[in-house]
C-alpha positions in Angstrom: -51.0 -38.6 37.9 -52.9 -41.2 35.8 -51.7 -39.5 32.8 -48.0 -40.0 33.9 -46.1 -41.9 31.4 -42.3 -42.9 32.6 -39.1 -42.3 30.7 -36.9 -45.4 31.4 -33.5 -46.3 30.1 -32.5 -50.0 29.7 -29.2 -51.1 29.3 -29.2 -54.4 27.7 -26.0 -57.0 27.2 -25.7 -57.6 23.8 -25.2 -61.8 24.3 -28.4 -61.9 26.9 -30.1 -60.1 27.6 -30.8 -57.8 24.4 -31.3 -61.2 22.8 -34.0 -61.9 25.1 -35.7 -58.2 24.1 -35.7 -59.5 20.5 -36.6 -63.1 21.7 -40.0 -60.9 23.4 -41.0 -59.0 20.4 -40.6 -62.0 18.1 -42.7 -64.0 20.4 -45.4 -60.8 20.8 -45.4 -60.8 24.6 -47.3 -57.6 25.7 -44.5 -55.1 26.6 -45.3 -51.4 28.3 -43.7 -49.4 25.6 -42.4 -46.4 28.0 -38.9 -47.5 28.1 -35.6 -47.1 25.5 -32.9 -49.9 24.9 -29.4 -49.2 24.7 -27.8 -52.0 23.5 -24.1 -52.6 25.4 -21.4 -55.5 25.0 -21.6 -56.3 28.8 -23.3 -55.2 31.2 -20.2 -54.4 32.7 -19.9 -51.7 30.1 -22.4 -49.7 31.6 -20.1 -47.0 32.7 -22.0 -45.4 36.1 -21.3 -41.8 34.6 -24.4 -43.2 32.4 -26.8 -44.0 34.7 -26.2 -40.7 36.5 -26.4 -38.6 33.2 -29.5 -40.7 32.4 -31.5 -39.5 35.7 -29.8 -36.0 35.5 -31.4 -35.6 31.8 -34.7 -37.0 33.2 -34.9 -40.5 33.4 -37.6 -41.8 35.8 -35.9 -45.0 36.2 -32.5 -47.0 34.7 -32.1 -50.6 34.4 -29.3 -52.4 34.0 -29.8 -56.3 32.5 -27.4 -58.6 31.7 -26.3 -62.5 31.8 -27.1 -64.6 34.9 -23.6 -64.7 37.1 -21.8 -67.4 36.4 -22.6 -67.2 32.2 -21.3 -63.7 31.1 -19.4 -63.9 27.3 -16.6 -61.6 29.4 -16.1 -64.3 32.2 -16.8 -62.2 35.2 -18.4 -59.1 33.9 -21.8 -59.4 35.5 -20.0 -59.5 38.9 -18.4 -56.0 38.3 -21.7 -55.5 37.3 -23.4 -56.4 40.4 -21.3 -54.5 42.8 -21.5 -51.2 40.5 -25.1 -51.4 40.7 -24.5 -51.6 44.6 -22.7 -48.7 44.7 -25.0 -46.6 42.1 -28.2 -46.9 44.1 -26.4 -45.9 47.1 -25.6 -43.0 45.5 -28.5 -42.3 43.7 -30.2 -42.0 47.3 -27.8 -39.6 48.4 -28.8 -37.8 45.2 -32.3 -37.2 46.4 -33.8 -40.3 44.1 -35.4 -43.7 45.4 -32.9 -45.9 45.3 -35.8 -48.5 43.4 -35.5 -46.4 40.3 -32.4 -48.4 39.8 -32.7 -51.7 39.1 -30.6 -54.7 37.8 -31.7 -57.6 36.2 -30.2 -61.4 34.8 -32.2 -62.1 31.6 -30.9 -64.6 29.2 -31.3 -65.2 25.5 -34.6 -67.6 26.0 -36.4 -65.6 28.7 -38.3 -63.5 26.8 -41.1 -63.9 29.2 -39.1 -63.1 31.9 -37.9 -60.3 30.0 -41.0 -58.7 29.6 -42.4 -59.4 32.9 -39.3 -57.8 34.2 -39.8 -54.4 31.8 -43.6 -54.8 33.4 -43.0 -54.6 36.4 -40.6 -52.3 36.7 -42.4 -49.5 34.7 -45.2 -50.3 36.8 -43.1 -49.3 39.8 -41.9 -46.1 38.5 -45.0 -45.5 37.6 -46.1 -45.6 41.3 -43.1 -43.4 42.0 -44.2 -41.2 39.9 -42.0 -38.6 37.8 -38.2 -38.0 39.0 -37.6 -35.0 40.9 -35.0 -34.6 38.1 -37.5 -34.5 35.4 -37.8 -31.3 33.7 -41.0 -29.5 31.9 -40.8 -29.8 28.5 -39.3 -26.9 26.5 -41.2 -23.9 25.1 -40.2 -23.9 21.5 -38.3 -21.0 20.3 -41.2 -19.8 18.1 -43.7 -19.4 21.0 -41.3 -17.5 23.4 -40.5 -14.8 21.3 -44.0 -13.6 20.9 -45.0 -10.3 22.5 -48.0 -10.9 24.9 -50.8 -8.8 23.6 -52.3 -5.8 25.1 -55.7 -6.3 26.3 
């Protein structure tokens, strides 16, 4: 499984936690690169239909970052946040999926290093998991199943 490379979904707040993303690139902090941003207004945007669609399509793991409670640009968004989260790796596990695949994070604007470390360790944790049960092979391309197997 050493050639395993995760296919993780973050949802970043646009006010926080994105910034902190750009905040770790600027700054060059060694990032895994096996994970996608999706940029959000809050992270109490994150609609859970999302995260479910994103581990039915194949996601290994999901994060969801946002302000620290008690600073979100929406007043109490991260707090919705928090108890959606809750709720999601509950169901996740009844789903058949490690409920650690999951995860939510506070990053601010000027933790990039936190940010990274975060992204860090988290891939490294899926990449213990290993693949998602939900993960499919990739396709054949069109072209290649349509050929006749030869006669020998």
């Amino acid at each position: 499984m050493s050639d395993f490379k995760p296919k993780i979904i973050v949802f970043c707040c646009n006010w926080c936690s994105y910034a902190g993303a750009d905040l770790a690139g600027i700054s060059r902090y060694p990032i895994t690169p096996h994970f996608r941003v999706i940029r959000t207004l809050c992270s109490a945007r994150v609609d859970p239909e999302w995260v479910l669609e994103a581990f039915n399509k194949g996601a290994d793991g999901v994060m969801v970052a946002g302000c620290h409670p008690g600073d979100c640009h929406y007043i109490g968004g991260n707090y919705r946040t928090r108890r959606r989260v809750a709720m999601l790796r509950s169901l996740v596990a009844q789903f058949g999926l490690q409920p650690d695949r999951l995860q939510l994070a506070w990053i601010s604007a000027g933790e990039a290093e936190k940010f990274a470390a975060t992204i860090n360790g988290f891939v490294q944790r899926i990449t213990e998991l290993g693949p998602s049960p939900f993960r499919r092979a990739p396709a054949v391309p069109a072209a290649e199943s349509a050929k006749e197997p030869h006669d020998a």
